[in-house]
N, C-alpha and C positions, 0 to 999 in steps of 0.2 A: 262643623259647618265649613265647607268650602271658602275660597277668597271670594268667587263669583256672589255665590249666594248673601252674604256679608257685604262686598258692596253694594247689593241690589236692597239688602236690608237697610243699609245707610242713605242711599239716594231717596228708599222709599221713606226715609223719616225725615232728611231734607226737604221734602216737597211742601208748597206751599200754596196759597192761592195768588190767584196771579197779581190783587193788587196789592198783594205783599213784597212781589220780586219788584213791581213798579214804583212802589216806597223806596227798595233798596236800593234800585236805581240811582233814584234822583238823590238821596243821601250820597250815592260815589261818585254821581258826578259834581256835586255841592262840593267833594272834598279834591276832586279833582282841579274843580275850577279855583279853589281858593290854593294850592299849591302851586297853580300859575298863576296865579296874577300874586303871591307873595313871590317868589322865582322873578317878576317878571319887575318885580320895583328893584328887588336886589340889582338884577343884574341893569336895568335903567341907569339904577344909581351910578355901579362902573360903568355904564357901558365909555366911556372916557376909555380907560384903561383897557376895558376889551377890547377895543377898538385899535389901543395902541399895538395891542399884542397883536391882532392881525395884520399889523401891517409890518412885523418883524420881518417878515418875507421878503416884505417890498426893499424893507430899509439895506436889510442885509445885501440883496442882489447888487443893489444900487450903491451902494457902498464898495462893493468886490469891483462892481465895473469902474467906477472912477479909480478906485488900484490898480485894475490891470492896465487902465488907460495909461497913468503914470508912468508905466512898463516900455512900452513905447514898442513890443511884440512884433517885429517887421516879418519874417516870414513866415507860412503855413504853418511849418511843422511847431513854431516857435507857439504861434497863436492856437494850436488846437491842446497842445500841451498846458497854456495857458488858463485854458477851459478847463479842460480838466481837473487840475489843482484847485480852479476857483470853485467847482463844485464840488468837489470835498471840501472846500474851508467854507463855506456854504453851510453844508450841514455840520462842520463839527461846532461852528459860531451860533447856528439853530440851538443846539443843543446845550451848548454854554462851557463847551471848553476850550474854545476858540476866543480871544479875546484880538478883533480886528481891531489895527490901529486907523484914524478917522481922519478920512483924506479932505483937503481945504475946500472949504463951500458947499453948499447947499447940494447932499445928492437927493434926498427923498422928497418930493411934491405932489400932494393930491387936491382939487378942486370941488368946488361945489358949484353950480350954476345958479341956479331957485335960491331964493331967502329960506327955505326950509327945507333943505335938501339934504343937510347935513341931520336934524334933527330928526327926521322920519327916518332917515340910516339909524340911527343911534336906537328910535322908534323897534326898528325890523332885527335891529342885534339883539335889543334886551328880548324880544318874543322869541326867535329863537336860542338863543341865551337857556328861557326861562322851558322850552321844552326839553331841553338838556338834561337839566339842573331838576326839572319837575321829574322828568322821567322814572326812576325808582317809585315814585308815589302813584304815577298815570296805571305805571305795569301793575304793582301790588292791586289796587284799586280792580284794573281788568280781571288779574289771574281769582284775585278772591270772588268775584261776582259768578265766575264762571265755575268754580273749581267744586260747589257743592251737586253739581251735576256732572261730574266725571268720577269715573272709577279712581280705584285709588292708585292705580296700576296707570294710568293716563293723568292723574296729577302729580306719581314721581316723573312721567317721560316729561311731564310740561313744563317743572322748576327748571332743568337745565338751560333751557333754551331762553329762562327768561337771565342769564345769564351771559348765554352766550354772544346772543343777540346785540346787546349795547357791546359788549368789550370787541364784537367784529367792526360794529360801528367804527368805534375811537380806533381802531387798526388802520380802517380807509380811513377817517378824520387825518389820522397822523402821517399817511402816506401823502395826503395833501398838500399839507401844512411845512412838512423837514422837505421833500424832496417835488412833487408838481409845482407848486406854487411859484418858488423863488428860481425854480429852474425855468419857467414860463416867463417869469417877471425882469428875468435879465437875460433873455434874449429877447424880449420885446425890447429891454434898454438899449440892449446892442445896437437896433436898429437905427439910434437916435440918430441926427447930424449936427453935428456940435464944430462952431468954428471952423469952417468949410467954405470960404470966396465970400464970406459973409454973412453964411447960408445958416438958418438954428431949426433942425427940424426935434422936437422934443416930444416926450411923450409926458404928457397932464394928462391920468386919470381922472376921473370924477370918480368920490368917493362913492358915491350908489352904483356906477358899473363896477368898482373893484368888489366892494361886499358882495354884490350880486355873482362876479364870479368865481369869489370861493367860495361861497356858502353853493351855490350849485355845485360845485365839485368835492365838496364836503359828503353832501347829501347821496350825490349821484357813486361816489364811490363808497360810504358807506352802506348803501342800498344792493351795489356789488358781493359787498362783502357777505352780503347774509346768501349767498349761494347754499353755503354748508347748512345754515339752519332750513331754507327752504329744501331743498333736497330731502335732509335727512325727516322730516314732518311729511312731505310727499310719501319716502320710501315707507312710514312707520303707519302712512296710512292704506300701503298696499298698491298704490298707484303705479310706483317704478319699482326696478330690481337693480343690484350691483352690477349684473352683466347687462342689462338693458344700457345702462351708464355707462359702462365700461366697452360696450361694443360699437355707441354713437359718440364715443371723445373725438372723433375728426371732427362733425361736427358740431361738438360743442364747441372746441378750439379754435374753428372758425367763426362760429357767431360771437365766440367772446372777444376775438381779435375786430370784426365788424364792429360790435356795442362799443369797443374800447376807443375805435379809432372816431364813433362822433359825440363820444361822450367828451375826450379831452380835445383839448387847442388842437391845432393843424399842425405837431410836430411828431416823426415818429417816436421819439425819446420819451412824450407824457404818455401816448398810447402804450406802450413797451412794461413802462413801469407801472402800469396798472393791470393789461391782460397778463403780466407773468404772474404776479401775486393769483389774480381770479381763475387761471388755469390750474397750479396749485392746489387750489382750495376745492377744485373741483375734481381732482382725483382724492384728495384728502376727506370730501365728502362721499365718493364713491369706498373709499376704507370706512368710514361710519356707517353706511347702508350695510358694509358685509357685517360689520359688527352686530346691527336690532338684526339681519336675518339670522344670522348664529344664535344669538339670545332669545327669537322667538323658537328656532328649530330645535332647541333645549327645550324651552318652557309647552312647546308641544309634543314633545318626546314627553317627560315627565308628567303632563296632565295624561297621556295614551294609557301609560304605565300604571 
């Protein structure tokens, strides 16, 4: 018996009536929902502590600038060299092999305006928190509802991706997190005026605009990152080719320099460090398209044969 015929014989013993897939349903999404809202107390519970952790960014930058300030940095070449050092100790403090020494007073300040304004933050961290954290169970939950109706041949192409998919995520998460964030966050500092004729201009975030804007650049460059998954699911469903990709990279590299430049802040340094990765990844997916068309142009050579 053929692979064809064998999975045709498997789907046709899958098959069910429909208010039996409607049962199943509502059973995955039952397990669905109660793996977030358990995800979604856990992370409540920290969200203190998550909280704190997001704001490592802020602290760090803030921390480097009242050092450099210390510095006393009088001309150009002196202050651009400055920068630069501070953001490599920037990320190697991220990272935790850096241990900065804590310069006197108060660098890090965030506000709240609203009596509840802090708590609905804490509210919107544990919920995304708990899609995080839930996710392993949301995907299983999807891939099995789905997977008794594909060949067996399209549910090995489908595991990869349910793989691939989060670990691109946490790539842009972490591109975020070590190097946009704290490099956005102390140049906003920079901006401040501090001690100037009497003059104090400062920067007080409110904690719901800063969550707000990492969690959107979380998301928005994780969402980047799935180029390769998207593409290579286009190419595997015949839609595009390697040379079709491979002959429009101007303009791909152009729309991804455009997407790059109003997804991040208004500096070219966030935009830079986000389209180099996504242009990467999009010739890197243009090498996975040649790869499923070699492996189909095998497996139809072979079936011919």
């Amino acid at each position: 018996m053929s692979d064809y015929t064998s999975d045709e014989a498997e789907i046709e013993a899958s098959r069910a009536p429909l208010l039996d897939h409607l049962v199943e349903l509502r059973q995955r999404l039952i397990t669905c929902i109660i793996a977030f809202f358990a995800a979604f107390l856990v992370c409540f519970y920290f969200a203190g502590p998550l909280f704190e952790f997001l704001l490592r960014p802020f602290s760090i930058a803030a921390q480097l600038l009242a050092l450099r300030h210390d510095t006393h940095a009088s001309d150009l070449g002196a202050q651009a060299l400055a920068m630069l050092t501070g953001a490599k100790n920037m990320f190697l403090a991220l990272i935790g092999v850096l241990d900065l020494p804590t310069p006197t007073g108060k660098v890090t300040s965030l506000v709240f305006t609203a009596p509840l304004e802090f708590f609905f933050t804490k509210v919107k961290l544990a919920a995304f928190g708990a899609i995080i954290l839930a996710f392993p169970v949301l995907a299983w939950q999807v891939y099995a509802f789905v997977a008794p109706g594909l060949y067996k041949r399209e549910r090995r192409a489908f595991l990869p991706f349910l793989v691939a998919a989060p670990a691109l995520f946490v790539m842009g998460a972490a591109l975020v997190y070590y190097m946009i964030m704290p490099f956005v966050l102390w140049f906003s500092l920079s901006q401040q005026i501090v001690g100037t004729a009497g003059i104090s201009v400062q920067l007080l975030p409110k904690v719901s605009d800063y969550f707000d804007l990492i969690t959107t650049l979380v998301i928005c460059f994780g969402l980047f990152f799935q180029l390769p998954v998207v593409l290579t699911l286009v190419a595997m469903a015949g839609l595009v080719s390697s040379r079709t990709l491979l002959s429009g990279w101007r303009f791909a590299v152009a729309g991804i320099v455009i997407a790059a430049a109003i997804v991040t802040p208004p500096d070219p340094i966030s935009m830079t460090l986000l389209a180099l990765p996504i242009i990467l990844l999009y010739f890197i997916s243009i090498g996975c398209v040649r790869l499923i068309e070699g492996r189909r142009a095998r497996e139809d050579a072979a079936a011919a044969a």
